[in-house]
FITOR-877129 format. One record per residue (C-alpha): residue number from 1; residue in one letter; z, y, x. Coordinates in Angstrom, 3 decimals. Example, Ala and Ser with C-alpha at 12.3 -4.5 7.8 and 13.67 -1.06 7.14 Angstrom:
<pts>
<pt n="1" res="A" z="7.800" y="-4.500" x="12.300"/>
<pt n="2" res="S" z="7.140" y="-1.060" x="13.670"/>
</pts>
This chain:
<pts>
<pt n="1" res="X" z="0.000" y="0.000" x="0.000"/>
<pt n="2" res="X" z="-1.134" y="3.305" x="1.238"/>
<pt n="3" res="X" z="0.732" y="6.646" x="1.036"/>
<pt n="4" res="X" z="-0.587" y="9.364" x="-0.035"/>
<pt n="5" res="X" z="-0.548" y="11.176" x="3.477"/>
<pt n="6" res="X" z="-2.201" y="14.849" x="2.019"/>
<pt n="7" res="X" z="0.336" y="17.604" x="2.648"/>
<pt n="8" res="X" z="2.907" y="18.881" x="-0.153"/>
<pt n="9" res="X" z="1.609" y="22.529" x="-1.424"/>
<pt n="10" res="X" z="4.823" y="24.342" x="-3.083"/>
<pt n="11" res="X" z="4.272" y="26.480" x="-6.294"/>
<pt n="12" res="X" z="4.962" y="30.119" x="-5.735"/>
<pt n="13" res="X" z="8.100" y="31.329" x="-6.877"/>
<pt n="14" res="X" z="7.352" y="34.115" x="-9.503"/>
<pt n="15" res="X" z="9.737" y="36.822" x="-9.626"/>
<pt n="16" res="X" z="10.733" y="38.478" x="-12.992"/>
<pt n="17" res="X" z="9.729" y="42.328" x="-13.382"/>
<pt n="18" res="X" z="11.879" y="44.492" x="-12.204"/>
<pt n="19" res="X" z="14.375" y="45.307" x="-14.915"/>
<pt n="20" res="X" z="14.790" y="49.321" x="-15.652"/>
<pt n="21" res="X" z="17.602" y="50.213" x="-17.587"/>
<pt n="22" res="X" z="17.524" y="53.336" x="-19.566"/>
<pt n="23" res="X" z="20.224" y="55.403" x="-20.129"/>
<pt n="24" res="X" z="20.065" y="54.800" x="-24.006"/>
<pt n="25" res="X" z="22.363" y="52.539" x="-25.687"/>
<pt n="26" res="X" z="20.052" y="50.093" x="-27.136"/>
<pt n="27" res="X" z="19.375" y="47.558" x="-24.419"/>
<pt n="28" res="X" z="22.915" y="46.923" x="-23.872"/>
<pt n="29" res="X" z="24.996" y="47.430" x="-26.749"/>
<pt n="30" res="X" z="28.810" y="48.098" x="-25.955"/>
<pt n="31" res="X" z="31.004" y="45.608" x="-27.275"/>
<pt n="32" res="X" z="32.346" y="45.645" x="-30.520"/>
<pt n="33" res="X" z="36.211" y="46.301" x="-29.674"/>
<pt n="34" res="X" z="38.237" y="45.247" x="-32.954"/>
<pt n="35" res="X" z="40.189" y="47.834" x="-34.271"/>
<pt n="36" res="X" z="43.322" y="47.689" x="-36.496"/>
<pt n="37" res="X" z="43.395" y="50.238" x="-39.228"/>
<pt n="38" res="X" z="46.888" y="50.701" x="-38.579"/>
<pt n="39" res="X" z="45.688" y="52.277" x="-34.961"/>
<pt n="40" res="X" z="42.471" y="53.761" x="-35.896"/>
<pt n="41" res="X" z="41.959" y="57.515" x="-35.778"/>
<pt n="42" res="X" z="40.415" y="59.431" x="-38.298"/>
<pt n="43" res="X" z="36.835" y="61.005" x="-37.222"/>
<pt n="44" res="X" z="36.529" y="64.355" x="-38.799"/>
<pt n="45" res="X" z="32.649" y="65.594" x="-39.432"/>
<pt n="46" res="X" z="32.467" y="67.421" x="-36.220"/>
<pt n="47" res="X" z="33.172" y="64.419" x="-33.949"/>
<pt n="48" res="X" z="36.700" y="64.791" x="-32.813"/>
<pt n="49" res="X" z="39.714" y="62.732" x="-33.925"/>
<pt n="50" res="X" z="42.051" y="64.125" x="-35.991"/>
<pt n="51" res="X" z="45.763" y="63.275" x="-34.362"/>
<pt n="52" res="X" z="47.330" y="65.221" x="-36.696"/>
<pt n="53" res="X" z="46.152" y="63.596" x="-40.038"/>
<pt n="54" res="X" z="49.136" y="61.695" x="-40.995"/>
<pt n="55" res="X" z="51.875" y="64.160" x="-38.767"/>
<pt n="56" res="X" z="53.625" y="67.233" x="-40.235"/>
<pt n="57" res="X" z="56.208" y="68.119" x="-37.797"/>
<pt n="58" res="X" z="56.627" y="71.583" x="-40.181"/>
<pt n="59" res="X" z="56.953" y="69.571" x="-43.074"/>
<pt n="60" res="X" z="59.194" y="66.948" x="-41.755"/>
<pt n="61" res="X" z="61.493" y="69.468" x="-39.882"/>
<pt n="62" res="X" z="61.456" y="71.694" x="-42.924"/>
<pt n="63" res="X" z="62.608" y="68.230" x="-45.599"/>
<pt n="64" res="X" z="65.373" y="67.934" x="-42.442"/>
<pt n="65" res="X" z="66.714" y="71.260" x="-43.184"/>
<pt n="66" res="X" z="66.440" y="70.818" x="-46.861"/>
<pt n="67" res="X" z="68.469" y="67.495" x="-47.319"/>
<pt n="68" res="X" z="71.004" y="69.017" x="-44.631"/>
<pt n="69" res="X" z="71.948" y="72.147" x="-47.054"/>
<pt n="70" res="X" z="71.524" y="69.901" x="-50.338"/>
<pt n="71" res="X" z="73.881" y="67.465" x="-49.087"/>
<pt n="72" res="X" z="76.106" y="70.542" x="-47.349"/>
<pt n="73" res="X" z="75.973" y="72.260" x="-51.257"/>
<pt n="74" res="X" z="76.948" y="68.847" x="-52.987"/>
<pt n="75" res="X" z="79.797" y="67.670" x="-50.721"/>
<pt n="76" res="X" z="81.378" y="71.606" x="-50.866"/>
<pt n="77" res="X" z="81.226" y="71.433" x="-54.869"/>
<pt n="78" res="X" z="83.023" y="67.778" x="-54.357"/>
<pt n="79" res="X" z="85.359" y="68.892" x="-52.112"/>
<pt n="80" res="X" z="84.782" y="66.056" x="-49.399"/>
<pt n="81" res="X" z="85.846" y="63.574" x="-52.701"/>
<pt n="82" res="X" z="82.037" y="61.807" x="-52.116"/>
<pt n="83" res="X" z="82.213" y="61.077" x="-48.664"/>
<pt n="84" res="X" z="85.596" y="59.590" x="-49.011"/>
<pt n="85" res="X" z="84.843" y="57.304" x="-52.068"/>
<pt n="86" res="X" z="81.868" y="56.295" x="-50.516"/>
<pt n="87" res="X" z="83.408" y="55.288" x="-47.362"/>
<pt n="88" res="X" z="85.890" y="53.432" x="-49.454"/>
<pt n="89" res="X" z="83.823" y="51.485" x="-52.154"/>
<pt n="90" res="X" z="80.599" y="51.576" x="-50.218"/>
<pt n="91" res="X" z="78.569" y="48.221" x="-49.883"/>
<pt n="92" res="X" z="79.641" y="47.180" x="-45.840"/>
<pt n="93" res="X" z="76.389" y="46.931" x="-43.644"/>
<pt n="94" res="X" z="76.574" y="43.544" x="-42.836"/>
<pt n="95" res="X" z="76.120" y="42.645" x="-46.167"/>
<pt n="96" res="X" z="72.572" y="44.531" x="-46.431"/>
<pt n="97" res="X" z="70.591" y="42.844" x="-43.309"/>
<pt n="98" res="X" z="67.238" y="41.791" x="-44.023"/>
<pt n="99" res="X" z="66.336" y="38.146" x="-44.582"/>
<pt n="100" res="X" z="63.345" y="38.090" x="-42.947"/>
<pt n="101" res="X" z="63.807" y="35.436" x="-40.109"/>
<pt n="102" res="X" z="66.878" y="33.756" x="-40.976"/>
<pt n="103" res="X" z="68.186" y="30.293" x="-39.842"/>
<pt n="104" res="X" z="69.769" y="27.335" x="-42.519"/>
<pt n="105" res="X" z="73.340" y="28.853" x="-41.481"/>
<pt n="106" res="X" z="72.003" y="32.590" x="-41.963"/>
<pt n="107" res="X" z="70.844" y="32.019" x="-45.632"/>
<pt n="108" res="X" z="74.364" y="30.073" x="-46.444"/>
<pt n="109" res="X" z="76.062" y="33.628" x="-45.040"/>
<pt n="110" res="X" z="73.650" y="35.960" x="-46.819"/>
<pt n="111" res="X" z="74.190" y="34.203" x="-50.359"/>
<pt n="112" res="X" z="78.122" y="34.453" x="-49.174"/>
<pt n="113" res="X" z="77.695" y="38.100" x="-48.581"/>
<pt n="114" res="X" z="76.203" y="38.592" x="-51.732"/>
<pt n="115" res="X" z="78.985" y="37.184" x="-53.718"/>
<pt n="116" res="X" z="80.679" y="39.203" x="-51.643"/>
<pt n="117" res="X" z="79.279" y="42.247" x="-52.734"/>
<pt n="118" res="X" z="79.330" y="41.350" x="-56.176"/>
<pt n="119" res="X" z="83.089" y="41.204" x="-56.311"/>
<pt n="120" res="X" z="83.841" y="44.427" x="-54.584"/>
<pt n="121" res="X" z="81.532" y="46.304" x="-57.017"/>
<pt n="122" res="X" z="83.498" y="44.563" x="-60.200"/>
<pt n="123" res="X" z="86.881" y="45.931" x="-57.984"/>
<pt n="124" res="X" z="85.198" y="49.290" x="-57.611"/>
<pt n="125" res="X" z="84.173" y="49.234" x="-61.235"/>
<pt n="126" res="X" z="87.815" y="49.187" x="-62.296"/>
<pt n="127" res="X" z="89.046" y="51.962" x="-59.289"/>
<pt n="128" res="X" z="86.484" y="53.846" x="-60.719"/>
<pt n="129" res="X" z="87.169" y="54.207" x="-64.255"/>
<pt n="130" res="X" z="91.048" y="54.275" x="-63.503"/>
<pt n="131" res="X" z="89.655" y="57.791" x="-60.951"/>
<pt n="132" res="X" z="88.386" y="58.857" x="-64.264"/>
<pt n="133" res="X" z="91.007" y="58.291" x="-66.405"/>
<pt n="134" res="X" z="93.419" y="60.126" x="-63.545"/>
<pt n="135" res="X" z="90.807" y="63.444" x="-63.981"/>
<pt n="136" res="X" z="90.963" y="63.091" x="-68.100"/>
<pt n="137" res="X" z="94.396" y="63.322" x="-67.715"/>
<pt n="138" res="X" z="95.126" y="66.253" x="-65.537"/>
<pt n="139" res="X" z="92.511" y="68.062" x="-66.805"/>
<pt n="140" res="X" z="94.373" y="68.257" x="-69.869"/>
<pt n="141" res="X" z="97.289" y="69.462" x="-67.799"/>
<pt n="142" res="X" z="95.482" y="72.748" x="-65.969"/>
<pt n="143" res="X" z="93.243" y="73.603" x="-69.685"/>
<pt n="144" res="X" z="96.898" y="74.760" x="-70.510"/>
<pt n="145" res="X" z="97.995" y="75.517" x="-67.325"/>
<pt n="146" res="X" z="95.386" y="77.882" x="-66.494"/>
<pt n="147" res="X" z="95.721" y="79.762" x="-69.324"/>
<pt n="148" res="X" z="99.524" y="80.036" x="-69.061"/>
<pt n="149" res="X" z="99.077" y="81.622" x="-65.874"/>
<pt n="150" res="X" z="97.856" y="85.030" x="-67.711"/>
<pt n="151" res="X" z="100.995" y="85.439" x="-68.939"/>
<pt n="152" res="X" z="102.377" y="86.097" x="-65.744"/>
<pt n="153" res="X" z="102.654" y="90.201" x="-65.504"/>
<pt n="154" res="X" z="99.768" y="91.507" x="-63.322"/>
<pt n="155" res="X" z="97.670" y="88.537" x="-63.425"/>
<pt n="156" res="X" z="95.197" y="89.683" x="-66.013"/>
<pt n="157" res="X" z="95.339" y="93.134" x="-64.317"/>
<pt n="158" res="X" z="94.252" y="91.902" x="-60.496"/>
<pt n="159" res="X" z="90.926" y="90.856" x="-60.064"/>
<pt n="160" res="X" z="91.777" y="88.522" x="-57.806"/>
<pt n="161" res="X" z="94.334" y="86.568" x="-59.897"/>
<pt n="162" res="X" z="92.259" y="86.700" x="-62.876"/>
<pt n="163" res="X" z="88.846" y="85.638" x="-61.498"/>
<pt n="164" res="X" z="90.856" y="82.341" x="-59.755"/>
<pt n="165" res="X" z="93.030" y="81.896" x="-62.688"/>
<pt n="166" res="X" z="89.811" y="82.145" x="-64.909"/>
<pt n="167" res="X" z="88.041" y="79.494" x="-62.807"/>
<pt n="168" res="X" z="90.707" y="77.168" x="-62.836"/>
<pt n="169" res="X" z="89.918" y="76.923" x="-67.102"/>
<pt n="170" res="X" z="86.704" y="77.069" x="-66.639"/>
<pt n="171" res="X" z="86.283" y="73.642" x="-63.992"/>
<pt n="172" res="X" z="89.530" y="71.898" x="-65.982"/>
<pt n="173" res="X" z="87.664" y="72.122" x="-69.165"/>
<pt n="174" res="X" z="84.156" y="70.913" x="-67.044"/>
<pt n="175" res="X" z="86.412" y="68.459" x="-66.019"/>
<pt n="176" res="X" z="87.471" y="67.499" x="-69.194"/>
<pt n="177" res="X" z="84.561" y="67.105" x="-70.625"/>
<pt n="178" res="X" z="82.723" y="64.713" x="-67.982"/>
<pt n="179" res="X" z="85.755" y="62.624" x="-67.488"/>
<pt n="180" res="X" z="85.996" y="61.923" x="-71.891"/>
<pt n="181" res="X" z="81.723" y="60.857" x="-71.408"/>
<pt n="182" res="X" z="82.293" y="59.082" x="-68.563"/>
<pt n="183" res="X" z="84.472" y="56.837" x="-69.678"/>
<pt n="184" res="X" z="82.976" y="56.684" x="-73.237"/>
<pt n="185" res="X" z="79.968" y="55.211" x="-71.041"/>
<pt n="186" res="X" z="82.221" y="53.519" x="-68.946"/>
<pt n="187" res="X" z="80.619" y="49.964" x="-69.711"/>
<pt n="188" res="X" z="77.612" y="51.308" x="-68.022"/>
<pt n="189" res="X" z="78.906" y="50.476" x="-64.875"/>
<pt n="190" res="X" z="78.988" y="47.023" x="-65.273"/>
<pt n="191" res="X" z="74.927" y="46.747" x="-65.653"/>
<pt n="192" res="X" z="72.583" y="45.373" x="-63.137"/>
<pt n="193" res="X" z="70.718" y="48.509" x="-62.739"/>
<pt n="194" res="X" z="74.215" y="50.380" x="-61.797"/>
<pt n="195" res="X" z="74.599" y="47.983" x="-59.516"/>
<pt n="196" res="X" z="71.587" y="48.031" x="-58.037"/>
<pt n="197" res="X" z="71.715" y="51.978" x="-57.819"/>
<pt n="198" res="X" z="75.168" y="51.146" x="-55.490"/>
<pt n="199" res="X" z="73.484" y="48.972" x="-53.218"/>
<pt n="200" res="X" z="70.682" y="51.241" x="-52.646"/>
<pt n="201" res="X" z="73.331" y="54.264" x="-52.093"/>
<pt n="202" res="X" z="75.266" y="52.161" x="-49.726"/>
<pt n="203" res="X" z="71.730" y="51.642" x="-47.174"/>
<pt n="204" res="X" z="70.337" y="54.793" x="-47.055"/>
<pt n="205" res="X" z="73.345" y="56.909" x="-46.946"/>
<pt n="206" res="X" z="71.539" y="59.881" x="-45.693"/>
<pt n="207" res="X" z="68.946" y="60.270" x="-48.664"/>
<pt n="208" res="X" z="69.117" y="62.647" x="-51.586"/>
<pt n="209" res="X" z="69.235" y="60.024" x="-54.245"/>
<pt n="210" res="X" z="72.359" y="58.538" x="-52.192"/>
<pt n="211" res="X" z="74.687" y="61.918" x="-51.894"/>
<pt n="212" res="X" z="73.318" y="62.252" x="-55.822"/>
<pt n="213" res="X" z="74.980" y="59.031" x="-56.865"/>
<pt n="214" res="X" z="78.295" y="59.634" x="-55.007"/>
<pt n="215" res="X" z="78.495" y="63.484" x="-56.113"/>
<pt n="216" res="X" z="78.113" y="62.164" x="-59.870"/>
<pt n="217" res="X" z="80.159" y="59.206" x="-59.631"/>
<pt n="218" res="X" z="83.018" y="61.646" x="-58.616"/>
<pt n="219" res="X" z="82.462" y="63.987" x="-60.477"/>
<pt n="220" res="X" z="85.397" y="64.186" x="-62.828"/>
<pt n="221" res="X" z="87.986" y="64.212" x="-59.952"/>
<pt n="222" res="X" z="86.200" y="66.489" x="-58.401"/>
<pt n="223" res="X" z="86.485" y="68.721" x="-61.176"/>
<pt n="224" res="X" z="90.245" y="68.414" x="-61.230"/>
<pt n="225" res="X" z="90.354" y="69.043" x="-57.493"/>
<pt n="226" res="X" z="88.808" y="72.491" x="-57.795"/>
<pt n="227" res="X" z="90.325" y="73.118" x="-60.750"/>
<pt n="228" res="X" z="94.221" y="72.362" x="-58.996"/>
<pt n="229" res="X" z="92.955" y="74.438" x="-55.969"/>
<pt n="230" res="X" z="91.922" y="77.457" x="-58.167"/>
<pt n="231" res="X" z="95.330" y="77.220" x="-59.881"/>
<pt n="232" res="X" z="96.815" y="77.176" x="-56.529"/>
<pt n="233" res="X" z="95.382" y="80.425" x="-55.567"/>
<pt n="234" res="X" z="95.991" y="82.230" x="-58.854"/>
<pt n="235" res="X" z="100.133" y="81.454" x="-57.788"/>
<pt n="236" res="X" z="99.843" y="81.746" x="-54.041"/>
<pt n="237" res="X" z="98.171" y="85.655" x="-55.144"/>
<pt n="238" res="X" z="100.800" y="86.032" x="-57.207"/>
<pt n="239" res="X" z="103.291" y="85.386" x="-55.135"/>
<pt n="240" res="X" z="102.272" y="87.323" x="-52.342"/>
<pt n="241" res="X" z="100.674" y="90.217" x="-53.154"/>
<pt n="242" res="X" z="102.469" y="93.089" x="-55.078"/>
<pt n="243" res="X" z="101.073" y="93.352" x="-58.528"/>
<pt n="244" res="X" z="102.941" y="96.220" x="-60.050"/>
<pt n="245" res="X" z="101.338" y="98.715" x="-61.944"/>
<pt n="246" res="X" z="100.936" y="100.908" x="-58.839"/>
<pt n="247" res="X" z="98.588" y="98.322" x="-56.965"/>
<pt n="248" res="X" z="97.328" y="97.458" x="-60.010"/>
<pt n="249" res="X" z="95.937" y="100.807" x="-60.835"/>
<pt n="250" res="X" z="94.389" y="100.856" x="-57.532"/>
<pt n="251" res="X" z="92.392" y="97.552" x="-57.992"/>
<pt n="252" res="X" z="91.645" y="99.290" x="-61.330"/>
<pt n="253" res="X" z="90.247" y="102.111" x="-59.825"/>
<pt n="254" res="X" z="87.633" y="100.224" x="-58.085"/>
<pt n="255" res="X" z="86.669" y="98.467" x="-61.677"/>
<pt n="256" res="X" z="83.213" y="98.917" x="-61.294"/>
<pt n="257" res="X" z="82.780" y="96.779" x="-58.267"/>
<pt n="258" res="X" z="85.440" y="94.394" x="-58.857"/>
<pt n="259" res="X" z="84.103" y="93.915" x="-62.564"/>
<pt n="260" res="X" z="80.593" y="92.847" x="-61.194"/>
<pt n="261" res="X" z="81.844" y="90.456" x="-58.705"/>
<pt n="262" res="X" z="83.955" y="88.611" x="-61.323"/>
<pt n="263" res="X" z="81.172" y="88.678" x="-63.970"/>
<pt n="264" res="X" z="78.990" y="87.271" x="-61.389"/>
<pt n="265" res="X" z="81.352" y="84.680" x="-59.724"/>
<pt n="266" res="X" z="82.137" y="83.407" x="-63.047"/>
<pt n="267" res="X" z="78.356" y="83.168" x="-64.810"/>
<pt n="268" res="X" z="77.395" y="81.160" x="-61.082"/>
<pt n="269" res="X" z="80.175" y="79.083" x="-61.764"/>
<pt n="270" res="X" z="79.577" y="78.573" x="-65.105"/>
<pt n="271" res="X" z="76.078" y="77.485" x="-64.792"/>
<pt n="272" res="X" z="76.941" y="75.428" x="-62.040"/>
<pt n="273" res="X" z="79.422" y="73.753" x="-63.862"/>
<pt n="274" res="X" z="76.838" y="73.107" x="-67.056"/>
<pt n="275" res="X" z="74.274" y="71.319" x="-64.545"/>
<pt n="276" res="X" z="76.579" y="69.026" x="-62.941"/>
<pt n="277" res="X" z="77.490" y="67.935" x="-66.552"/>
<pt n="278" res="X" z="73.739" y="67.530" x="-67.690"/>
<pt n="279" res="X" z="73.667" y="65.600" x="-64.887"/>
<pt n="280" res="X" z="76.540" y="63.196" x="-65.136"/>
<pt n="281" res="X" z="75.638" y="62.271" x="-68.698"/>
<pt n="282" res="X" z="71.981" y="61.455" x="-67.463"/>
<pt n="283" res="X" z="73.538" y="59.446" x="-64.524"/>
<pt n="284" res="X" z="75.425" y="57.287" x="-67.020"/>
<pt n="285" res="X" z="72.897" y="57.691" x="-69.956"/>
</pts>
């Protein structure tokens, strides 16, 4: 057998074209990056992203401000009585972790807490109404009480006496008249809306609809308290400051002014009273 002895030729190579890459965007498409629309930014018409689309640093500094002198107005006009009850019958924190990634043993303590809770709110039903009852009761004491104190000579004639011993009526009968539909409504509290409204109060502490529900929930006591403090000033005034007729012909002689200030100390308070009861009967309602 014979070999084929005529010499190998090799096939040329061919080269591709040279490749020329233009500066547009279409022979090699940039990749498609996935985007979450939790990350994306908004592209306004012109081009540019908008960073500021879901920001308001006015707006949010400015609702800042405004919760901090609500809740500054409301715990004045409750005398402090909010912040204590709520750090007293408040829902404890433990109680209101999530249950998003709990083990066997978690679940068993979060259905533990929960009965938990649900006793201390039927305890803080009954502290509560007995709070109200306490404010029914000794607002009845300073309605007569307040007006006894303008039979002491000089009261009526000093504008200070009058205007405190004047107030002191006015927020025992406000008083009076919360406490008597609060606990007319008193079975309200036992609902599982109520209840739900305390839970909600007792996580976000720092919200308006939280310092709402522990300003109304006190509000009968509170009404006593600032109806036992004016009544407090009405004697401490009398007691140290000279009402004769002498002095009091010189507070009369600046009626004018002193007549103004009273008429408009009492309509503020007397509006301000009438809201807060509006309120309460809508919070129990």
């Amino acid at each position: 057998m014979q070999l084929d002895q005529r010499p190998f030729k090799t096939q040329p190579i061919s080269r591709p074209p040279p490749l020329h890459i233009s500066q547009s965007s279409d022979v090699y498409p940039p990749p498609s990056i996935p985007v979450s629309s939790t990350s994306a930014i908004p592209i306004s018409p012109s081009g540019q992203g908008n960073l500021n689309s879901n920001t308001n640093p006015v707006g949010s500094t400015n609702n800042v401000y405004t919760l901090a002198l609500y809740k500054l107005v409301m715990t004045g006009l409750a005398l402090g009585l909010d912040r204590l009850v709520c750090r007293n019958m408040a829902l404890p924190f433990i109680a209101l972790s999530g249950t998003d990634r709990l083990a066997p043993m978690d679940v068993r303590n979060r259905a533990l807490d929960v009965s938990a809770g649900d006793n201390q709110w039927s305890k803080n039903v009954d502290r509560i109404t007995r709070m109200w009852a306490i404010a029914f009761t000794g607002c009845m004491l300073v309605v007569p009480l307040s007006l006894a104190l303008f039979q002491i000579n000089g009261v009526g004639d000093n504008v200070y006496t009058r205007t405190t011993a004047l107030s002191a009526f006015l927020t025992s009968c406000a008083g009076l008249v919360s406490s008597s539909w609060y606990i007319f409504n008193r079975s309200r509290l036992r609902t599982r809306g109520m209840k739900e409204e305390w839970t909600k109060a007792s996580r976000s502490r720092g919200t308006r609809a939280s310092i709402d529900f522990w300003v109304l929930l006190t509000a009968p006591i509170s009404c006593l308290a600032r109806s036992a403090v004016f009544c407090l000033a009405t004697i401490c005034i009398v007691v140290w400051m000279d009402t004769a007729s002498g002095d009091s012909s010189a507070v009369g002689g600046k009626s004018g002014t002193s007549a103004t200030m009273t008429a408009v100390f009492v309509t503020v308070l007397i509006i301000g009273e009438t809201i807060q009861i509006f309120r309460g009967m809508g919070f129990l309602d």
